[in-house]
Rosetta silent file (secondary structure, phi, psi, omega in degrees, C-alpha in Angstrom):
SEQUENCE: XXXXXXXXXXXXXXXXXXXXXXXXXXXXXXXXXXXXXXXXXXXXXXXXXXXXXXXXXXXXXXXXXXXXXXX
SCORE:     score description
SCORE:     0.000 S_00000001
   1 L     0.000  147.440 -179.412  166.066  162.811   -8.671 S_00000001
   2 L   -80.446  138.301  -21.561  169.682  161.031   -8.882 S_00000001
   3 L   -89.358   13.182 -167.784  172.489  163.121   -7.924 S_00000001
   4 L   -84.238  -51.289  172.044  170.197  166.447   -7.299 S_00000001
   5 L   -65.561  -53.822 -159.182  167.921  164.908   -4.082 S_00000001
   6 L  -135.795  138.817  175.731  169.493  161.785   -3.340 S_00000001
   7 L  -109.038  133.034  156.304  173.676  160.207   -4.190 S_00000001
   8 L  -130.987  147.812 -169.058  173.621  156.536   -4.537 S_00000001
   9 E  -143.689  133.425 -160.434  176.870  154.552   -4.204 S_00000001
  10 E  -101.909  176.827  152.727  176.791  151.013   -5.280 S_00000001
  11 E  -141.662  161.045 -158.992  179.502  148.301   -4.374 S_00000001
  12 L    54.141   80.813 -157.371  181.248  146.292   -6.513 S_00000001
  13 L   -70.088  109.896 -176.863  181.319  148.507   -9.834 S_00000001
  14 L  -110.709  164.595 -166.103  179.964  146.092  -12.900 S_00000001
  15 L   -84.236    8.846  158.453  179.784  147.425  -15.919 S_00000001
  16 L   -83.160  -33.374  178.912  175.908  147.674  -15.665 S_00000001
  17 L   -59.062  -36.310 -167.155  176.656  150.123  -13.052 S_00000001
  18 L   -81.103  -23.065  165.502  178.788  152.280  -15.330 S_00000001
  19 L   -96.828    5.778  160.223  175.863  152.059  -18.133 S_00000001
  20 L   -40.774  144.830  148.404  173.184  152.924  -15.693 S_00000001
  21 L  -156.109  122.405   52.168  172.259  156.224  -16.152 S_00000001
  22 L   -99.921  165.884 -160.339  173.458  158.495  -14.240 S_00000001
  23 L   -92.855  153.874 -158.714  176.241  155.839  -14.192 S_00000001
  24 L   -95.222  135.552  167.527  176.477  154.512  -10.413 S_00000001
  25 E   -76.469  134.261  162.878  179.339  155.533   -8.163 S_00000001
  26 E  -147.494 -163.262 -176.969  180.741  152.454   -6.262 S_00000001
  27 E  -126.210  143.608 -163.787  183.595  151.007   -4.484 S_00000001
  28 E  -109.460  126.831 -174.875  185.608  148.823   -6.736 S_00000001
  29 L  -128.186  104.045 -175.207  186.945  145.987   -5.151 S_00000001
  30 L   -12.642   43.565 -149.565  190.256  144.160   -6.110 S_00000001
  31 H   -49.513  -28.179  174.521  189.006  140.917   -6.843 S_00000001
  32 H   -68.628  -37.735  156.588  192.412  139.702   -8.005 S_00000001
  33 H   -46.350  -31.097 -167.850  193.939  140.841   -5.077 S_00000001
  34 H  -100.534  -45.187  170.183  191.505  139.267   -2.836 S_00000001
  35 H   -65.338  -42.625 -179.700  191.653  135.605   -4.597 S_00000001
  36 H   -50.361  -58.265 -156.760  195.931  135.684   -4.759 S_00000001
  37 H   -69.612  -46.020 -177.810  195.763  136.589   -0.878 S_00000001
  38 H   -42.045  -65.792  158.877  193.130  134.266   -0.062 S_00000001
  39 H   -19.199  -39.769 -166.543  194.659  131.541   -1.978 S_00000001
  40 H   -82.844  -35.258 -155.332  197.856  132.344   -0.372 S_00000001
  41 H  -113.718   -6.309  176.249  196.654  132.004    3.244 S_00000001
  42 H   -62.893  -62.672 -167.082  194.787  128.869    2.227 S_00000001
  43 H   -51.953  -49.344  168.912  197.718  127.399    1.396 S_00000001
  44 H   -30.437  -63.282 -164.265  199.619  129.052    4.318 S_00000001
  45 H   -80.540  -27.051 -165.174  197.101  127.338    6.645 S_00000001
  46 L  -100.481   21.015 -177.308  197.520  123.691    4.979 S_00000001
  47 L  -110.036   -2.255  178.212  201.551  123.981    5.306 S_00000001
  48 L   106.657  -14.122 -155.500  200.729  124.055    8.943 S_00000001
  49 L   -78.974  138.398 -178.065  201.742  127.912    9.240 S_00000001
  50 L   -87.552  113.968  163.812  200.742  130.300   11.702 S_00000001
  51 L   -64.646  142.812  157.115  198.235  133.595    9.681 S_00000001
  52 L   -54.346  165.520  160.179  197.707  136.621   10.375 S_00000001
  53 L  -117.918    1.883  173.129  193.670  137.388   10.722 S_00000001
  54 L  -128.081  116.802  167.268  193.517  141.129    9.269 S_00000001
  55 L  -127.966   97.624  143.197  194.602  141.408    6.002 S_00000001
  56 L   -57.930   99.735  172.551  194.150  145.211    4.304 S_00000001
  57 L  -103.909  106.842 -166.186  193.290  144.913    0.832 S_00000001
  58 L   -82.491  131.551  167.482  192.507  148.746   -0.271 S_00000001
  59 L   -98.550  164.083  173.279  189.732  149.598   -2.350 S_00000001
  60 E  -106.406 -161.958 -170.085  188.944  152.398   -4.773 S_00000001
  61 E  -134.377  105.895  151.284  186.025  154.631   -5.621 S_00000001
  62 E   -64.532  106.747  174.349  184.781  154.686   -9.336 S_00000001
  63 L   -77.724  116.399  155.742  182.967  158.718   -9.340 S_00000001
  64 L   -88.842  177.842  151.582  179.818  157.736  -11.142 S_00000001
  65 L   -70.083  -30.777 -174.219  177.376  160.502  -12.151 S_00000001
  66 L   -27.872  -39.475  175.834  175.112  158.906   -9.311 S_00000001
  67 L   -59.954   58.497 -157.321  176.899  161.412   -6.811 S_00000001
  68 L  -106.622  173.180  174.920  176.775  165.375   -6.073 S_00000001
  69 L   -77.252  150.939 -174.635  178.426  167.435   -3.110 S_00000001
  70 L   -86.625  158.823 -170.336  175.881  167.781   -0.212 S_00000001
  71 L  -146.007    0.000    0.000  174.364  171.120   -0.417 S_00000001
């Protein structure tokens, strides 16, 4: 059984995940963040401009119930 045998962690937290039950832990990922920067470097590339190729965009962790401490 979910979180007493086995933690599941999801990615991309939708809001099916959060009515799931136990509601799913995931990693939430900045989607707005991630289109401006794309967008940015599109643009970047079609002005002629030399990009970087690592771009850190940090994600967070939504604690579902899905989750317990290993024991």
């Amino acid at each position: 059984s979910v979180p007493q045998d086995l933690s599941v962690v999801g990615f991309d937290a939708t809001m099916q995940a959060r009515l799931a039950t136990p509601s799913l832990t995931a990693i939430v990922q900045p989607l707005e963040t991630i289109g401006r920067t794309a967008t940015d470097l599109l643009l970047s590339l079609v002005r002629g401009e030399d990009v970087s190729t690592h771009h850190l965009i940090p994600a967070t962790c939504y604690m579902g119930g899905s989750t317990a401490p290993p024991h």
